[in-house]
N, C-alpha and C positions, 0 to 999 in steps of 0.2 A: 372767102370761105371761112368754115368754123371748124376746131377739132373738138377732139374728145379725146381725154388721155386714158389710155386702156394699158395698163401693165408695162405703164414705160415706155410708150409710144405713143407720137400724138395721130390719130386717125382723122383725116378729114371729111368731114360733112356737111349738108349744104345749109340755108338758114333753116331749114326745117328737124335737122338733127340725122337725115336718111344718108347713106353712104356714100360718101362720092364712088369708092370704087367697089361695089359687091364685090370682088373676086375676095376680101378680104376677109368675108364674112367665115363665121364659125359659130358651133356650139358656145363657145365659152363667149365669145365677144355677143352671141345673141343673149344669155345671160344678163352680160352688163348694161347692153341697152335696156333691158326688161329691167331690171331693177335703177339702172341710175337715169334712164330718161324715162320709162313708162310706169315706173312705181310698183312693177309687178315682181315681189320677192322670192314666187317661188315659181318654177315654170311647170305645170304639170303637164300627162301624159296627152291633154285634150290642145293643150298649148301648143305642144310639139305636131301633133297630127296639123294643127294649121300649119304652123312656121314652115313645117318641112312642105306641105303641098304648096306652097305660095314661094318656096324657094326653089321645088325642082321645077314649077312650071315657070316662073320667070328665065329658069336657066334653059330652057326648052326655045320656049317664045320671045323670051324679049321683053316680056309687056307684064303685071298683074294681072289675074284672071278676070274677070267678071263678078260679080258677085253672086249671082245665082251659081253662078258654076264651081265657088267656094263652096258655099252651102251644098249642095249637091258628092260632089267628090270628097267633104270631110262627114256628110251625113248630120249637120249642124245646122239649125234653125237662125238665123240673123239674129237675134235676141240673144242668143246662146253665148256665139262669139263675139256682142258689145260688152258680158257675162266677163266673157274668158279677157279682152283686148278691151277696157272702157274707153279711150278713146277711136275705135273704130278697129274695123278692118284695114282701113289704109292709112290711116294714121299710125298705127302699133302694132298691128301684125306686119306688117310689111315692114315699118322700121324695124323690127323685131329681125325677120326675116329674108335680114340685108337689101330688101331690092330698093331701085332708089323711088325717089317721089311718083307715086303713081300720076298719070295726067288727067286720068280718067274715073270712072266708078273702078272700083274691087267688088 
């Protein structure tokens, strides 16, 4: 496994950079992924409508959504959210958004 040092702690994640443990995720630790693994310096209002809808339903289900049903429940056109996350929905919204590596489509 790999870490990441966040504020004096090493956090580990897997080769992909995704969380080994979401329970650890947060606002601020979502921040640092965004900016020190996904190059995204400022997180705005449209960022947060993903990150949170892709965090409460992983904590729900278990799983990352769907993709259509991302688009759907934040009112975002796929295009929008490559926009907001350039490397994808499951690649940077969801590391973004603590959950671990998705298996599947988002």
């Amino acid at each position: 496994m790999q870490f990441i040092d966040y504020r004096g702690t090493r956090i580990e994640v897997d080769e992909d950079g995704f969380l080994a443990d979401p329970s650890l995720w947060d606002e601020d630790l979502a921040r640092f992924i965004a900016e020190h693994e996904e190059g995204i310096t400022d997180l705005m209002p449209d960022h947060w409508k993903v990150i949170y809808y892709l965090n409460r339903y992983y904590q729900e289900f278990g799983v990352a959504p769907m993709i259509r049903l991302l688009c759907k429940e934040t009112d975002f056109r796929l295009k929008y959210i490559y926009e907001l996350f350039p490397s994808g929905p499951a690649r940077g919204a969801c590391k973004i958004a603590g959950l671990p590596k998705p298996t599947g489509c988002v």
